[in-house]
C-alpha positions as CSV (number, residue, x, y, z in Angstrom):
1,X,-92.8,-41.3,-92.0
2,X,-90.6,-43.5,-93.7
3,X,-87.9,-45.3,-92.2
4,X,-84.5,-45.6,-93.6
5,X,-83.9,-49.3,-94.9
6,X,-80.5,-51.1,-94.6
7,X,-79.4,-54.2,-95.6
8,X,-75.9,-55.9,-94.6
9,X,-75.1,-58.1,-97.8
10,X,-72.1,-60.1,-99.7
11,X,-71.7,-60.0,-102.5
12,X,-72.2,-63.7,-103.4
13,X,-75.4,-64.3,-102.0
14,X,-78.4,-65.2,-103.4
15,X,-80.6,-64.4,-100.5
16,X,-79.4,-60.9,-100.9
17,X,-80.4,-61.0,-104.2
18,X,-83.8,-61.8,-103.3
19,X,-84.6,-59.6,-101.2
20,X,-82.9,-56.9,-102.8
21,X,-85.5,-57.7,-105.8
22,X,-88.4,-57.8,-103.0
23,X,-87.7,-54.2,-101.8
24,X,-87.0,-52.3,-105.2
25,X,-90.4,-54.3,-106.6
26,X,-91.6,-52.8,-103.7
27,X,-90.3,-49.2,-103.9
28,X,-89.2,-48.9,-100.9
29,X,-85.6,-47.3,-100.8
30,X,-82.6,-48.8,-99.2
31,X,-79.1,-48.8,-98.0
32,X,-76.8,-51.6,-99.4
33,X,-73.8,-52.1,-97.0
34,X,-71.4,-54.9,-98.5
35,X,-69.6,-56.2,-96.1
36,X,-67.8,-59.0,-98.4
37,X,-64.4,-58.0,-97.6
38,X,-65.4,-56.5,-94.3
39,X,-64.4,-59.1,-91.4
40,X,-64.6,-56.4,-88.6
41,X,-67.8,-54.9,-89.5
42,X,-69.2,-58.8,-90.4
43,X,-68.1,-59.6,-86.6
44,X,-69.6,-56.3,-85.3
45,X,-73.1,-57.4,-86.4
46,X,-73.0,-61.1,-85.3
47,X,-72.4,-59.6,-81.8
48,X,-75.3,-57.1,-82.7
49,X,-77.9,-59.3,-84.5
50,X,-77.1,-62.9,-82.4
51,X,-76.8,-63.7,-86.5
52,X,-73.7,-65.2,-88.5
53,X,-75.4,-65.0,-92.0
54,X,-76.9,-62.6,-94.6
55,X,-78.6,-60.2,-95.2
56,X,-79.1,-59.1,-92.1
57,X,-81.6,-56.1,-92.5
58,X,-83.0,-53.5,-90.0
59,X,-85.9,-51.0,-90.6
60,X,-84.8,-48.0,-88.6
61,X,-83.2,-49.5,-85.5
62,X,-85.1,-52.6,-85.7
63,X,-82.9,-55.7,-86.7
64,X,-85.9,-57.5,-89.0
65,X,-83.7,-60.7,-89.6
66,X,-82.8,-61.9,-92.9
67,X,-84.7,-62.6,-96.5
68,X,-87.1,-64.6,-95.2
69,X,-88.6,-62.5,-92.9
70,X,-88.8,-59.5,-94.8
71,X,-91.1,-62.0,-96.9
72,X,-93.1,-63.1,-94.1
73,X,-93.8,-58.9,-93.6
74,X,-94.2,-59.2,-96.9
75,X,-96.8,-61.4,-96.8
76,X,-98.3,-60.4,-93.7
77,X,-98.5,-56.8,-95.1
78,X,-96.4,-55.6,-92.2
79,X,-93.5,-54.8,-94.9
80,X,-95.3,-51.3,-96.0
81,X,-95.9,-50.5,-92.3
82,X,-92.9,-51.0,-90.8
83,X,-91.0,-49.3,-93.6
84,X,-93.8,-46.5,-93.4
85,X,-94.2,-46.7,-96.9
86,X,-98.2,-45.2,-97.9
87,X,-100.2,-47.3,-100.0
């Protein structure tokens, strides 16, 4: 069963880029939630996450971390798992 994929991004960062590029290589569908202009939301998820930077990304209800931890699944071949994506 798939789980629904969301990322928390601005829209000047590279590191949202990135892993945006990871997950449509991938195939595996996500939600983009720009939160650029969105101070209340951006301080919702630092009290959430622990984190003060982008992307922050959860698969389900799981807060993953950021781009370079969805590229450690990646390369661990946890990425497919955890998003439930068949191979």
């Amino acid at each position: 069963m798939t789980k629904e994929v969301t990322l928390y991004t601005t829209d000047y960062c590279p590191f949202c880029r990135r892993a945006k590029e990871l997950l449509t290589r991938k195939g595996i569908s996500f939600r983009e939630v720009d939160i650029t202009q969105d101070a209340a939301k951006r301080e919702e998820l630092e009290k959430k996450t622990g984190w003060m930077t982008v992307p922050m990304i959860f698969i389900g209800d799981e807060f993953i971390g950021g781009c370079d931890d969805l590229s450690r699944l990646e390369a661990s071949g946890e990425l497919d798992r955890k998003a439930g994506k068949s191979v």
